[in-house]
N, C-alpha and C positions, 0 to 999 in steps of 0.2 A: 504494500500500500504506500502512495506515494503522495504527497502535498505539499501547496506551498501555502506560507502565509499571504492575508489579502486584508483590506480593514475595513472592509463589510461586515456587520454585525452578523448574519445570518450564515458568515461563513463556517464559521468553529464548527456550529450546532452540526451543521451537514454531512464535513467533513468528518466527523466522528459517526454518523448513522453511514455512510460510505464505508469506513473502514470496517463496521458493525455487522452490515448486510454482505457486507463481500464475503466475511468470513461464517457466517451463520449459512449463507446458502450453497457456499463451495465451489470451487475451481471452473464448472461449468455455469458460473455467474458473473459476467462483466460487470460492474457497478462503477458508473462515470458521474461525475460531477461537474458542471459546467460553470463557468463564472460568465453571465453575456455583458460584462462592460468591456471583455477583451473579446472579439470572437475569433480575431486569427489563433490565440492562442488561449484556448477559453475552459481547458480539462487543467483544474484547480486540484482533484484527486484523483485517481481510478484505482481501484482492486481487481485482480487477475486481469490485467489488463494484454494478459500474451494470448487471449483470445484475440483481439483485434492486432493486437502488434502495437497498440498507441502507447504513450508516455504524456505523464503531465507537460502542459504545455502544446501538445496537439489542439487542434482549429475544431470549430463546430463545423456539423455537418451539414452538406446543404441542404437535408432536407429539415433541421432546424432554425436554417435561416430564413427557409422558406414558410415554417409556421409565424416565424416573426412579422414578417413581411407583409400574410397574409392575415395577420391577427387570428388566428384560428387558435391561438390562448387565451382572447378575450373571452372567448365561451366557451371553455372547457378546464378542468383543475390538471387532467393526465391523459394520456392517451396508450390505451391500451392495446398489447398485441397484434405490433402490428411488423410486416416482413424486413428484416434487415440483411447485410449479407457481406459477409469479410473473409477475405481469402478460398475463396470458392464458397464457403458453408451459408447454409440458410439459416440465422436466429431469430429466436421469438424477441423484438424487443418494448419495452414500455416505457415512458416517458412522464416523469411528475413534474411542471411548472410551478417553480415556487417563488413566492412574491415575498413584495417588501410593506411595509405597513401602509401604503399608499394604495395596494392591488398593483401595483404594475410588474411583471413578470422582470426579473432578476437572475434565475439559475435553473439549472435544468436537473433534476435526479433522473438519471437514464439506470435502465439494468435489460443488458443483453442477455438471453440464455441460448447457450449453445449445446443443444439436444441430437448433437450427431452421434456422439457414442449411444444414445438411446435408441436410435432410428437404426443405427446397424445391430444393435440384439433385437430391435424389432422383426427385423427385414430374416434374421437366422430363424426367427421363433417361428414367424409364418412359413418358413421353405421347410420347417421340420412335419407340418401338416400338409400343405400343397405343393403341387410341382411348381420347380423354379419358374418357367413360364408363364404360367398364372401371376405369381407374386413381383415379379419383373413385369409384366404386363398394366398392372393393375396395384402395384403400389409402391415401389418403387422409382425413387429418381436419380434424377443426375445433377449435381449442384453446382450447378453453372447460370451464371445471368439469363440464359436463356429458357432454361428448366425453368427459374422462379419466375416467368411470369403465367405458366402456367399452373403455378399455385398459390398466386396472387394479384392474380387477373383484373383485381380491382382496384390498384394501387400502387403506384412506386417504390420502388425498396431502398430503404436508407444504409449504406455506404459509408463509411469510417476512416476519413482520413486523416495520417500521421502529423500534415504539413501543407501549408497555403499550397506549395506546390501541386499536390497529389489532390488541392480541395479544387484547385484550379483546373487539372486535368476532368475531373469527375463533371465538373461544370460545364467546362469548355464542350467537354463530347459531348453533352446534351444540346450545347446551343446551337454548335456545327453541325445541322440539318440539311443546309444547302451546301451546293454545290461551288466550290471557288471558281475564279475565271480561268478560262482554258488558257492562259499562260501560267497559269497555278497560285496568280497573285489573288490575295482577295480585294474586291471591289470597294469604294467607297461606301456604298450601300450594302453589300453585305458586311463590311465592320459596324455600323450601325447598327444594324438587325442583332449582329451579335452582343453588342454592348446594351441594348434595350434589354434583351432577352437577360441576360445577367442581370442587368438595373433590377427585374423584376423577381429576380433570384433572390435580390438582398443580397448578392458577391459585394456588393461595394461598400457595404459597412465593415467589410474584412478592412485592416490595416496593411498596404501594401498592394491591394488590388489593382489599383489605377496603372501602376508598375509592373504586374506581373499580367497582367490583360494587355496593355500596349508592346511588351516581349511578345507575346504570344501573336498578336495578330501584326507583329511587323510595323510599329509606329511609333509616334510618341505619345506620353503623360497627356500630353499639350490636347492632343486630338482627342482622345479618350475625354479629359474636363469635356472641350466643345462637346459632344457628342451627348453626356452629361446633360452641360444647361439647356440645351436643345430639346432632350428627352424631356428634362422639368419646367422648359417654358411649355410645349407642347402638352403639359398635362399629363404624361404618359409616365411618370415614375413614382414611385413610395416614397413614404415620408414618415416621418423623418430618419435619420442616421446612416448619410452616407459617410465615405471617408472624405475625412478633408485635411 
């Protein structure tokens, strides 16, 4: 178990139910704690964290930047059971939003469960009654990005990165849906489309974004801001907390 100090009052208390839960439900239980006033580097604790591979100081995930974004903790206290998925394996994970005495959301208690070793004495138990075929046919998966969405057909799977880098890669491939120009450069317009589409991701309240999104699409800082006020005169972007 691992943490740093923070001078948020609400930190102490968490970080000790972190290191509590980690150890009471055991090795096949991630238990992460998030601090959101930093979110490039926002994992304040985590227990058994060699499920994911993170370390304190790893980034939130975009699909927590994206509940932020889309306030979708204004109405709800946690969000249960829903598909996650780190180094090939599929986990069950859960999510508690915890505020500060004003209500406004502050830190995230996450707990990943990693039920792979369950799912292979499952998979031996049912081939001891039925033939292989059957239970490969019909219960049996492959845990790979593209298996999970066929068992969770109704929603995106949340993804665990170590490092703005790896938060940016995870990002970036979602946004790059189109096609670059056939000189291989990308367009004016499609950097745009790109940098909206993140805008709307919540990437740009990471610290460092602005920088590691203009590396990435071949530009500078400079373009990225324009592209930015552009998006927020136009109406088109979240509000508030981008980086600045």
């Amino acid at each position: 178990m691992n943490h740093l100090r923070t001078r948020a009052p609400w930190v102490s208390a968490y970080v000790k139910l972190a290191e509590f839960l980690g150890r009471v439900l055991g090795p096949d239980y991630e238990v992460v704690l998030h601090d959101l006033s930093e979110p490039n580097k926002s994992i304040i604790a985590i227990a058994n964290g060699q499920i994911s591979g993170r370390t304190v100081g790893a980034p939130m995930t975009s699909m927590a930047l994206q509940a932020i974004v889309n306030h979708s903790h204004e109405t709800e206290d946690y969000r249960l059971n829903y598909a996650g998925l780190t180094s090939g394996k599929l986990m069950r994970s859960s999510t508690l939003f915890i505020r500060d005495e004003a209500g406004a959301v502050v830190g995230l208690l996450c707990i990943n469960f990693d039920d792979s070793r369950y799912r292979e004495l499952s998979d031996r138990i049912l081939k001891l009654r039925h033939p292989d075929i059957f239970v490969d046919s019909n219960f049996a998966y492959d845990e790979t990005a593209g298996a999970l969405a066929v068992v969770a057909t109704d929603q995106a799977s949340e993804q665990f990165p170590s490092s703005l880098a790896s938060l940016a890669d995870e990002v970036l491939h979602n946004a790059l849906d189109a096609s670059p120009d056939t000189d291989g450069r990308l367009s004016r317009h499609h950097r745009y489309e790109i940098v909206r589409k993140l805008d709307a991701k919540g990437f740009f309240r990471v610290r460092g974004a602005v920088k590691e999104v203009a590396h990435r699409l071949g530009c500078s800082s400079a373009t990225i801001y324009r592209y930015l006020a552009k998006i927020a005169e136009d109406g088109d972007s979240p509000k508030p907390g981008r980086e600045q």
